[in-house]
N, C-alpha and C positions, 0 to 999 in steps of 0.2 A: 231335775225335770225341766222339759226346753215349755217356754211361755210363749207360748203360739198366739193366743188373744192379747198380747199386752196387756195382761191386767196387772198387772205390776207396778209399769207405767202410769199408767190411768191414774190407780190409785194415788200414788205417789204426787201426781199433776193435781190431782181435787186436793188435796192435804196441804198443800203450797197456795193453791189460792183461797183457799179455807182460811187459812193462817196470815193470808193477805188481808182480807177482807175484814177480817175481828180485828185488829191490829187499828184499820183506819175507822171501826166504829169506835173501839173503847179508848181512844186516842185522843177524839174531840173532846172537846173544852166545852160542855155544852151551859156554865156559868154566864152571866150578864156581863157585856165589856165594863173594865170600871176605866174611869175619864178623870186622868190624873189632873188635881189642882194646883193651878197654877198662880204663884203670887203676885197682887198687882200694885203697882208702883202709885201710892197715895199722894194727893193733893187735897188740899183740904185750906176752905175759909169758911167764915161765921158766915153762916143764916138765919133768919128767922123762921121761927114753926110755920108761917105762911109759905117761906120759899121752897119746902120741903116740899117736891112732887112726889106723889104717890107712887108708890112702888108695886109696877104691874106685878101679879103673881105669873110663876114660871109655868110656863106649859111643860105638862108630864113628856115627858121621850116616850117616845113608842117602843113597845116593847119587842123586840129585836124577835123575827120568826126563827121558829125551829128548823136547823137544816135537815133538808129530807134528806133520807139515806140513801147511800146510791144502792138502785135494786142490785139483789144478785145473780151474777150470771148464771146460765145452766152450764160446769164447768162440765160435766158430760158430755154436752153437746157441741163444745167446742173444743175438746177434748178425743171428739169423732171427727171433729170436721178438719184437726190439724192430723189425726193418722190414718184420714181419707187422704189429705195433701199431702202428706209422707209417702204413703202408700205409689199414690200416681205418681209421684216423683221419682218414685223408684221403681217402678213400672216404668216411667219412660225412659228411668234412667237404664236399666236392663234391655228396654228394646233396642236405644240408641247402641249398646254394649253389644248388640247380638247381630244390628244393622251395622256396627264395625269388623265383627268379627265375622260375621258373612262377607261384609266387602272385600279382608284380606282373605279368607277362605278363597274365594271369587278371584281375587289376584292372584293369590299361588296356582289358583287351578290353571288358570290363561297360561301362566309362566309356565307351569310346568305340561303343559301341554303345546306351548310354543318351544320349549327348548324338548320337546320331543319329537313335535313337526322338525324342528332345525335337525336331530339329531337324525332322523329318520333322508332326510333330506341329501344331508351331508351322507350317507350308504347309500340312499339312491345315486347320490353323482360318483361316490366314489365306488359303485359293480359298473355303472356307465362308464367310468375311466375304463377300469380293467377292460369289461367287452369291447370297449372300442381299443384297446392296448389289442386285447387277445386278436381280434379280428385284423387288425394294421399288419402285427406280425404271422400269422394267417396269410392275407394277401401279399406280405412282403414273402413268405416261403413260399407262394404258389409261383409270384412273378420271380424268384429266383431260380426254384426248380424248370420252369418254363423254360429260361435263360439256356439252365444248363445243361437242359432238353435238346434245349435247339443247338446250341453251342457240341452238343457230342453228334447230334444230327449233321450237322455241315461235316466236323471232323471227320463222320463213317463216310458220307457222299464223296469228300475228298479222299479220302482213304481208297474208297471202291476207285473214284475217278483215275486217283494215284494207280494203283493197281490194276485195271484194263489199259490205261497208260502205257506201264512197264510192259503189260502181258505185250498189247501192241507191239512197241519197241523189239520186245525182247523174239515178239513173232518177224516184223518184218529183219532185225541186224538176224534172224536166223537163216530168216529168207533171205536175204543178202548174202550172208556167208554161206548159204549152198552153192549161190551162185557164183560166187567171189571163188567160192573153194574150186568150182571145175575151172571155171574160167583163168584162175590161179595158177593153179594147177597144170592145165595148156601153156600159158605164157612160158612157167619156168622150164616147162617139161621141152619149148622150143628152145629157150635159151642155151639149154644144156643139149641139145641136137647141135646148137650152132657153134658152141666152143668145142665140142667132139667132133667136130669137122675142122677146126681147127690148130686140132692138139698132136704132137708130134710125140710118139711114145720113146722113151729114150731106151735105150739096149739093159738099164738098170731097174729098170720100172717092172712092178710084181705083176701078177696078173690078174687080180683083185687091188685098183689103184682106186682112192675114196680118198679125197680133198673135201673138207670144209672152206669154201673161199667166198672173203667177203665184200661186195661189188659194192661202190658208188658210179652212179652215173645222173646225167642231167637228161631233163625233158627232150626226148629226139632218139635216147637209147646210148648218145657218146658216152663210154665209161671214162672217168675221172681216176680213178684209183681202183687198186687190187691188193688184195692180204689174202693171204692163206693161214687161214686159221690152223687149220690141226690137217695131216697131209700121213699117209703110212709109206709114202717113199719117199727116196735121198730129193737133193739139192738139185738133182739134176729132172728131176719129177716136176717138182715144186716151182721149176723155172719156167719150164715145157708147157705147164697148166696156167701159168701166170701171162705168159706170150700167147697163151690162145685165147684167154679171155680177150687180152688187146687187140687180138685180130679179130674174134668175134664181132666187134665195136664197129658202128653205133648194132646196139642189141636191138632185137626181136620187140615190139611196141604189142600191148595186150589188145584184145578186141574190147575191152571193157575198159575204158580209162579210170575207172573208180581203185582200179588195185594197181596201178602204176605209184612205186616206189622209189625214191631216188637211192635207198639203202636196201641192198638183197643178200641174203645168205644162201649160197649154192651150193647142195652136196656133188659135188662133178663123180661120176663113176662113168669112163671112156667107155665102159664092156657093153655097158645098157646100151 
């Protein structure tokens, strides 16, 4: 059974100074001091009865008072007033226990509420990294696409550009060579009137005569050189068609000097 009153204690504390207290009364000596005799060192010479003074009688000792006893305490009450001072002692001693233990209470809570700010803190900057990462390369694919937006933009414009270019080109060398082509056309078509004015047919010569003959000549129409490529009649053809070219010389000059040639290949037929 737990002793909630300390009466256990208590008891025990009166029993102790109970046992004090009888101890220092039945302890005293409360007998008369006795005054030990001491012996005293004799001299001694003859007198007479006359020189014999009178011997005062002793005065009584007082008789020694009775020691009062020391009163007794209420050990009761002093027995309340030390497990009053226990008690507050321990009272304060728990509060100061509770005032500790709230403080680190109090300090874990800060800490652990600062290292959740931190921690919180540290995911805030580190979605900020990322968004601003996501957003960088975001911008950096818009301005690349942009790039190669425009980069395939120029290419088509030039491409188109390329392309009416050629068309042009390819319209005006057409338009050239229609014109080239009559105008061509005339020139050799003279040339070949003016070696057939030229040409002596020999008595061997077929009557379908067709020379391929190939002319050098310089600016003015003077012919430089004559070949006969491929010819369907003899040596004596071949020589008759060679001498006319020479005679022909200087040739027929074109109305259009853009198709004047210093190298011509002439199909000669005298019939035409």
């Amino acid at each position: 059974m737990r002793d909630t009153f300390n009466i256990i204690p208590m008891f025990n504390a009166g029993a102790v100074h109970a046992a004090i207290v009888a101890s220092i009364v039945f302890a005293f000596d409360w007998s008369p001091p006795v005054t030990p005799q001491v012996p005293l060192a004799i001299k001694g010479s003859v007198i007479t009865d006359f020189e014999i003074p009178e011997r005062p009688e002793p005065e009584p000792e007082p008789e020694p008072e009775p020691e009062q006893p020391e009163p007794e305490r209420d050990t009761s009450e002093q027995e309340r007033l030390r497990i009053e001072a226990e008690e507050r002692k321990r009272q304060e001693d728990l509060a100061r226990e509770r005032e500790r233990i709230a403080r680190e209470e109090e300090a874990e809570r800060r800490r652990q509420e600062q290292a959740e700010a931190e921690r919180k803190r540290r995911e805030e900057a580190e979605l900020e990294r990322r968004r601003q990462e996501a957003e960088r390369q975001r911008l950096e694919e818009i301005e690349r696409q942009r790039i190669e937006n425009e980069r395939r933009r120029r290419e088509a414009e030039e491409a188109e550009l390329e392309r009416r270019r050629r068309q042009e080109i390819e319209a005006e060398e057409n338009r050239l060579a229609a014109m080239n082509a009559d105008d061509e056309a005339r020139y050799v078509f003279a040339i070949q009137q003016r070696i057939t004015r030229n040409f002596i047919r020999p008595a061997s010569a077929p009557a379908n005569v067709e020379c391929v003959v190939n002319v050098r000549q310089i600016p003015g129409g003077q012919v430089t050189s004559v070949e006969i490529v491929r010819c369907n009649g003899d040596d004596a053809v071949r020589r008759s068609v060679e001498a006319a070219v020479y005679k022909a010389s200087p040739l027929p000059m074109p109305d259009n000097p853009n198709i004047f040639r210093r190298d011509l290949q002439i199909i000669f037929k005298p019939e035409q």
